[in-house]
N, C-alpha and C positions, 0 to 999 in steps of 0.2 A: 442254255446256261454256259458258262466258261470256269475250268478249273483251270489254273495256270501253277507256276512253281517249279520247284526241281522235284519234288517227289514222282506220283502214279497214282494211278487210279486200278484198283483190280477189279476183276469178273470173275466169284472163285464157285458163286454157287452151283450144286449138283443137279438143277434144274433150268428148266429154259429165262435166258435174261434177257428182258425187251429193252432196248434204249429209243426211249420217245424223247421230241422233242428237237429244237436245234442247239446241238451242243458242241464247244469247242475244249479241247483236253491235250496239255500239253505231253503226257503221257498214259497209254492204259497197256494196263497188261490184263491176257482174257487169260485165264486157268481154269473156265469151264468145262468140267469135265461132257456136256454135253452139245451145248447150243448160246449163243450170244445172239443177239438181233438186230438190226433195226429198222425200228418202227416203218412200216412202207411212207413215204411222204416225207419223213423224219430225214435228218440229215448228223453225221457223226464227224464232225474237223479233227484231224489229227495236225499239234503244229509238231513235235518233236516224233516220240516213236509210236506206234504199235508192236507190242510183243506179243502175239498167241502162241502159247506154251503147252496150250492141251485144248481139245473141242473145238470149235466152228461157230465164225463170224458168219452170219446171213446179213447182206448189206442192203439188200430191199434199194441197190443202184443209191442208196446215199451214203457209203463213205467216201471223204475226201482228205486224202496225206496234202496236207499245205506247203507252200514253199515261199519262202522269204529271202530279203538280204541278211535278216539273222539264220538262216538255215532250211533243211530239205526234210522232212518227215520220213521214216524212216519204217517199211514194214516187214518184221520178222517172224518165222513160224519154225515148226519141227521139220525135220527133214524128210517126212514122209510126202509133203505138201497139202494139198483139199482141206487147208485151216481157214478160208474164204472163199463162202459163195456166192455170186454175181458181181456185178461191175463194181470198179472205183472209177475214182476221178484224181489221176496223179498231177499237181504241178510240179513245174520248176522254172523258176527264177532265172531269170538273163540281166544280169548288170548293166547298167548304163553307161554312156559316155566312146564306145566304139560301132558303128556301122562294120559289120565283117560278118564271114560267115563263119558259124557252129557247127562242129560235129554231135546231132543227135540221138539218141535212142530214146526209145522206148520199153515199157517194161509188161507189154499184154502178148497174150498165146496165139495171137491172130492178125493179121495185118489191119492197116486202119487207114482211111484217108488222112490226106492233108489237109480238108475242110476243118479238121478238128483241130487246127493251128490258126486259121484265117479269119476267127470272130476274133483272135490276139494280135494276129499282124499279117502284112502283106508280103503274100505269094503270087508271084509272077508266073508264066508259063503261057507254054505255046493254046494258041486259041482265046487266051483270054477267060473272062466269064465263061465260053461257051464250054471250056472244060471244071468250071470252077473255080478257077484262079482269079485274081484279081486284073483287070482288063488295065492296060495300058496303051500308048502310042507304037510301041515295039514287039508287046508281051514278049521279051528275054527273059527266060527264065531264073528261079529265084533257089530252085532245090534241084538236089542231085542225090541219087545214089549209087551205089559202085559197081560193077559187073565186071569180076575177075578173069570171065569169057572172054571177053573181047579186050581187058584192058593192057597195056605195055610197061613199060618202066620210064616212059623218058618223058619229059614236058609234055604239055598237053596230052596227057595220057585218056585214050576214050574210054578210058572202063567207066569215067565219069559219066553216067547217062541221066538226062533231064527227066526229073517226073514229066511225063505227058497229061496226066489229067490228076486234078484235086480231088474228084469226086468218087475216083475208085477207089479202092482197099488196095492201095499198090507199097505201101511202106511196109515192109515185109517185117512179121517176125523176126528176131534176134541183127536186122540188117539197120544201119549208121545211115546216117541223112545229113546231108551236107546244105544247109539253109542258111539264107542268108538274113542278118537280123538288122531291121531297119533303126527298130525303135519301136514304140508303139503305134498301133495301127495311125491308116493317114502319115504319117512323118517320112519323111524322106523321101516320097515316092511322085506326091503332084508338081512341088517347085522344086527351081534349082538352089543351086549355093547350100553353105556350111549350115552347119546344125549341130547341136548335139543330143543323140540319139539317148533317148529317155526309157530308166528300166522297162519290162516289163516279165510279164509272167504268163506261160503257157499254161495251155492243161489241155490234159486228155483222160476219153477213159474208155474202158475195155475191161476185160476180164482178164485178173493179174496172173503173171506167171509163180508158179510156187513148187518149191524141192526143186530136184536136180534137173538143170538145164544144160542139155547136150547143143553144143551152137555147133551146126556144121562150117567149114572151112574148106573154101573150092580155091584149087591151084589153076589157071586157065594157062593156056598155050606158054604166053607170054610172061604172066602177071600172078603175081601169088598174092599178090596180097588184098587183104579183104577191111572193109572198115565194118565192124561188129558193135552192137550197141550193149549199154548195160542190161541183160536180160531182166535185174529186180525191181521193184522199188523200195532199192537204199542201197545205199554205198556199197561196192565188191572190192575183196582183195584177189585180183586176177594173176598176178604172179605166178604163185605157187601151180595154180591150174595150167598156166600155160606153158611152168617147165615141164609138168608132166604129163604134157599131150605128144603124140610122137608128130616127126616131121615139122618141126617148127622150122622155120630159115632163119636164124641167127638168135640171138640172146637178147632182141631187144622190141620194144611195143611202143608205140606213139600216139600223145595226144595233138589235138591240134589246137593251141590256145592265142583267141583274137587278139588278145588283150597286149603280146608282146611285139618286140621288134620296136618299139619307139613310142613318140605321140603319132606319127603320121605312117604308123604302120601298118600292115594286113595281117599280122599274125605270123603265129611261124610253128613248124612240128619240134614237138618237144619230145627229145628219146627215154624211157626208163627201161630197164634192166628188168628180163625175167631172169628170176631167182628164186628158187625154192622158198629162203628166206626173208623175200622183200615183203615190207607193209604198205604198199603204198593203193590207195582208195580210189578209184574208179567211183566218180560222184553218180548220181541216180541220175536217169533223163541224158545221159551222154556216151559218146562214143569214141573206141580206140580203133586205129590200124594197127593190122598184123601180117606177118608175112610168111608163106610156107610153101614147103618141096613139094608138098603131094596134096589130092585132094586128103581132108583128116576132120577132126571136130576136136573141142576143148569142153571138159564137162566143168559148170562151175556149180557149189552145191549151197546150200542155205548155211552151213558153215563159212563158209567164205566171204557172206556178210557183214561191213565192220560194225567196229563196234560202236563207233561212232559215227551213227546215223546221218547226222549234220555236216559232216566232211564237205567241203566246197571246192577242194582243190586238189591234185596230188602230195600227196608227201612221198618223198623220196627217202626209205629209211630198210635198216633191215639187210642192208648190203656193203661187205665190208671188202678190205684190201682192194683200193683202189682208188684216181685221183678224178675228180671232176674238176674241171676247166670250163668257166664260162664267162663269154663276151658279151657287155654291158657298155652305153654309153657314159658318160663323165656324170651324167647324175646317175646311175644304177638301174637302170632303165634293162632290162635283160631285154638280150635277141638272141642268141645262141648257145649250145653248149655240147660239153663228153664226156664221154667216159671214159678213162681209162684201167681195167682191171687188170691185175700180178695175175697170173692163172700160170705158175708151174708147167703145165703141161700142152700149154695155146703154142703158138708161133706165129709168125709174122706175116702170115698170109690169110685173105680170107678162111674162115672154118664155124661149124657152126654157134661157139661159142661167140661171135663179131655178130653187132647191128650194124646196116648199112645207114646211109646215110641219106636221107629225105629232105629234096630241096626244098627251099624256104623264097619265099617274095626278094626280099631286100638283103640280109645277111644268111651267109652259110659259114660255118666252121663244122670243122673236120680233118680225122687223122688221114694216112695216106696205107696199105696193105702193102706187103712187097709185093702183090699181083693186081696192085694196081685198081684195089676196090676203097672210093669212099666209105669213111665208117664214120656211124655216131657214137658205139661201143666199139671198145679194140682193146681184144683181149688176147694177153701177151705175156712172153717170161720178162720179168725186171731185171736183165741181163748187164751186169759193166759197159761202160763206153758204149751202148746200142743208142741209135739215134730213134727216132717218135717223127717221121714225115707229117708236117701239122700244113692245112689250108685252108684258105678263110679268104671268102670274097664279099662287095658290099656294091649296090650301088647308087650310094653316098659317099661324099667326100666330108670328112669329118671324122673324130675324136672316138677312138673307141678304148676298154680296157677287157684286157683277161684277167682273170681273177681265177685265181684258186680255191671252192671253195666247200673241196672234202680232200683229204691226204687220209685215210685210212690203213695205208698200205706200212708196210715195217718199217721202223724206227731202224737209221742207218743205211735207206737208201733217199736221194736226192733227187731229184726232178730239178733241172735247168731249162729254163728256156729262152731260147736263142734267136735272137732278131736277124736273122744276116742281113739284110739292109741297113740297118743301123750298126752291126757289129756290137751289140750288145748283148749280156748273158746273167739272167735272172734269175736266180737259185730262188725256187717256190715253194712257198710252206703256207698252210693254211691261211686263207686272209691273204697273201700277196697279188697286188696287183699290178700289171705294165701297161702303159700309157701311152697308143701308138695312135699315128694319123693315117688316114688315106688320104691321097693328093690324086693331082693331075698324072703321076709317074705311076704307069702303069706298076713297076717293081714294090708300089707301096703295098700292094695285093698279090694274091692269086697261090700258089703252090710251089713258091722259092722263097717267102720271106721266114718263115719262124717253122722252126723243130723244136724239140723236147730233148736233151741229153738225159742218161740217166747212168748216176753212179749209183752201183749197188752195196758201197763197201764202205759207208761214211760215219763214220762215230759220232756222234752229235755232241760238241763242246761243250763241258760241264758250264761252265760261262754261258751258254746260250739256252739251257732249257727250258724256257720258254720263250724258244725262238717260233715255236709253231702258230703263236698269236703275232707273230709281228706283220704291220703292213706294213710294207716297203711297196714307192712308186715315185718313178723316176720318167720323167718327159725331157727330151732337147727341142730345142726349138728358136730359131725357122732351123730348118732343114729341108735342102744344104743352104747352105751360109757362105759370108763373103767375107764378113768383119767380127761379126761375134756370133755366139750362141749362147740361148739361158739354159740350164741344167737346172732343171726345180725338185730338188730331192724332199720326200716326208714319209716320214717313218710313224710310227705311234711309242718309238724307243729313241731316246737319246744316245748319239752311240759317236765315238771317234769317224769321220767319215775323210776321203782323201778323193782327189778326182786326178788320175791320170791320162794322158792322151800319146797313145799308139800312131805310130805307119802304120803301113800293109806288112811290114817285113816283122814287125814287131818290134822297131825302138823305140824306147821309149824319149816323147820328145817333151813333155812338161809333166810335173803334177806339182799340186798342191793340195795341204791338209788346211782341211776347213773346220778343224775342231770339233767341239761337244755340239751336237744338233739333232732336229728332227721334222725341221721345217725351213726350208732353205731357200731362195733361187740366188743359183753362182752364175755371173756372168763370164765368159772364157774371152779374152781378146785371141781371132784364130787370124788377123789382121794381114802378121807376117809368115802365116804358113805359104806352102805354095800351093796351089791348084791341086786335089786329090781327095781320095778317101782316108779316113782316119778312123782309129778306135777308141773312145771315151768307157773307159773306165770308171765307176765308183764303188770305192767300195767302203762299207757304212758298219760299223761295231768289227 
């Protein structure tokens, strides 16, 4: 049968309760103070939660949490855990339309092959069939997992180590799986040429993990960092656990999501912020990198669970005073981003309040440390006149924007940010974005074009309060020029705008007011300048 809806379904009698049958139930909750069942043969689909609040599901190996494009099933108990005994069969859902690889987990007490991915899709590996894998012209492999022993910090880092065989129990407890997803099985793997890689849905099953799960955390020679899976089946908020694990290496935890960096992307690591405070969800069936000083463990407990089961993605929430910054192409397309946090008591050097920064395929952005460590967190005093070292490389030539698109941080201080290539200065408040190119000039990249100014002392015009919505974006172009240049100014505010153009020395050598506006392109004749750099000024309300 199939109960669907938003309500539940409960299990409250004081005696044993058999579920026969095949049945699909968008939610139950067991409150059996003794025993829940079901039937051997019998089969129980969960599409949304299971809550057991008191007694013990017997699964007789047929429950199964469902996973869809509308959502991931969701299984929660008391914190004691042994509120379920024997196996499940956990899915989860892989979107269509990207060939890349996944960071996986798993949510059982025991390691498990990879054969129990390979009736859904095609795993590669050395040997072929002969280990289980699926046999190829090359057998390259198709999964990896991480070994902090042996691994480094730098490109091609070897902690990445191949599954060797499909057919062992080698995907370890509480350990991330780095798999690459074709599509569904067959697809991508016999011909050549484009495609587009068609959802599918894994499943696996095992004996679930339940109550507190202690993940240990190995520091190796080199390499601290580990990629760790969601230990439940259902969404975790890991934050809070892993501010208060000791020996963490920096303030920051990453996911690694295919889906970004472009249409013709590989994906790219994306950093969030451990915080006491943060809410951000940790989807079931998936996996985050961590990084730390020493060998340690992080305990995450059945509290930690959210609440919303069905979570598909990160939210980033929960964490305040401070600005994210992230670069996006000209349709919105995200490939990078940061953090910057006010922290009173940080400084401008690596410390463990800073995430480092984790290269990406095709785009990286990032702040600069005064000792000279990349960061994707950079957490710092919001000091007067201190400069923010910002770097950002691509390798594509084309259109990118920064966007502003959290300012949490006090009322009265300013964020600028400064082209020095172009000589231009972008006072940032939420929603703003700047509209720059890479070219053939090496100078249109790399770790000399753009900083952050920051004034600490700035009164915000009663005239402008609600300047914090405003987009402001401003493009020149071609650059450099010979005879003219467009300046295409657009706001979402109508405001007095004026365009003046600077020397190097600072004179001022033309402007003009271009009136009430919010959608412009000014052509400038630069005709009769002479051969040099110059500074194009606009300023708008």
């Amino acid at each position: 049968g199939r109960i669907a809806g938003d309500g539940e379904v409960v299990l409250n009698s004081g005696g044993t309760q058999l579920i026969e049958g095949k049945n699909y139930v968008n939610n139950l909750e067991v409150s059996n103070g003794t025993l829940a069942e079901i039937n051997t043969a019998d089969s129980l689909y969960i599409i949304n939660s299971l809550n057991i609040t008191s007694g013990q599901l017997t699964t007789n190996d047929g429950l199964i949490l469902l996973s869809s494009a509308a959502g991931t099933a969701s299984l929660k108990g008391p914190a004691g855990g042994s509120y379920v005994s024997g196996n499940a069969t956990v899915e989860r859902y892989i979107p269509g339309g990207r060939r890349a690889y996944r960071f996986l987990g798993h949510p059982f007490n025991t390691a498990i092959p990879l054969t129990q991915l390979i009736d859904d899709i095609d795993i590669t590996g050395s040997g072929g069939s002969l280990n289980g894998f699926v046999g190829t012209a090359t057998n390259n492999a198709s999964s990896y997992y991480y070994d902090p022993t042996v691994g480094t910090t730098g490109n091609n880092d070897p902690g990445w180590q191949a599954f060797t065989s499909a057919n062992t129990a080698s995907w370890d407890r509480y350990k991330g799986a780095r798999i690459l997803i074709r599509g569904v099985k067959d697809q991508g793997i016999w011909s050549g040429g484009t495609y587009t890689p068609l959802p599918v849905t894994l499943d696996m099953t095992g004996t679930i993990n339940q109550g507190d799960q202690v993940i240990p955390l190995i520091k190796g020679t080199n390499s601290g960092f580990n990629i760790i899976g969601n230990p439940y089946a259902a969404a975790v908020v890991a934050g809070p656990a892993l501010a208060a694990a000791s020996d963490m290496d920096g303030a920051a935890y990453w996911i690694w999501d295919p889906m970004q960096q472009g249409a013709n992307g590989k994906g790219a690591y994306v950093p969030y912020v451990i915080d006491a405070t943060a809410t951000d969800a940790i989807p079931s069936g998936s996996a985050i990198s961590v990084k730390v000083l020493a060998t340690t463990s992080v305990t995450l407990t059945e509290a930690d669970k959210a609440d919303n089961s069905t979570v598909e993605g990160f939210r980033m929430t929960g964490v305040s005073n401070m600005a994210q910054l992230q670069i996006t192409d000209t349709l919105g397309a995200y490939y990078d981003r940061i953090y910057i946090r006010n922290v009173a008591v940080a400084n401008d050097s690596f410390e463990q309040k800073d995430g480092v920064k984790l290269d990406n395929p095709n785009v990286n952005f990032y702040t600069w440390s005064a000792d000279s460590n990349r960061l994707s967190v950079d957490s710092r005093a919001f000091l007067n006149n201190h400069i923010i070292p910002l770097g950002f490389t691509s390798n594509e030539k084309r259109s990118y924007e920064i966007k502003m698109v959290d300012n949490s941080y006090a009322a009265g201080t300013q964020l600028t940010l400064v082209d020095k290539y172009l000589n231009i200065n972008i006072p940032m408040s939420h929603g703003t974005s700047y509209r720059f190119d890479v070219t053939a000039d090496t100078l249109s990249q790399g770790d000399k074009r753009f900083e952050l100014g920051i004034t600490a002392t700035v009164t915000p015009p009663a005239t402008h309060v609600n300047s914090i919505t405003n987009t402001l974006k401003i493009t020149c172009a071609p650059n450099p020029a010979s005879s003219y240049m467009d300046i295409h100014i657009y706001s979402n505010e109508v405001a007095a705008t004026l365009v003046s153009i600077y020397d190097m020395a600072g004179i001022l050598i033309s402007k003009q007011q271009l009136g009430e506006l919010k959608d412009r392109t000014h052509r400038v004749d630069i005709s009769e300048l002479p051969a040099g750099m110059y500074i194009i000024s606009v300023q708008h309300g």
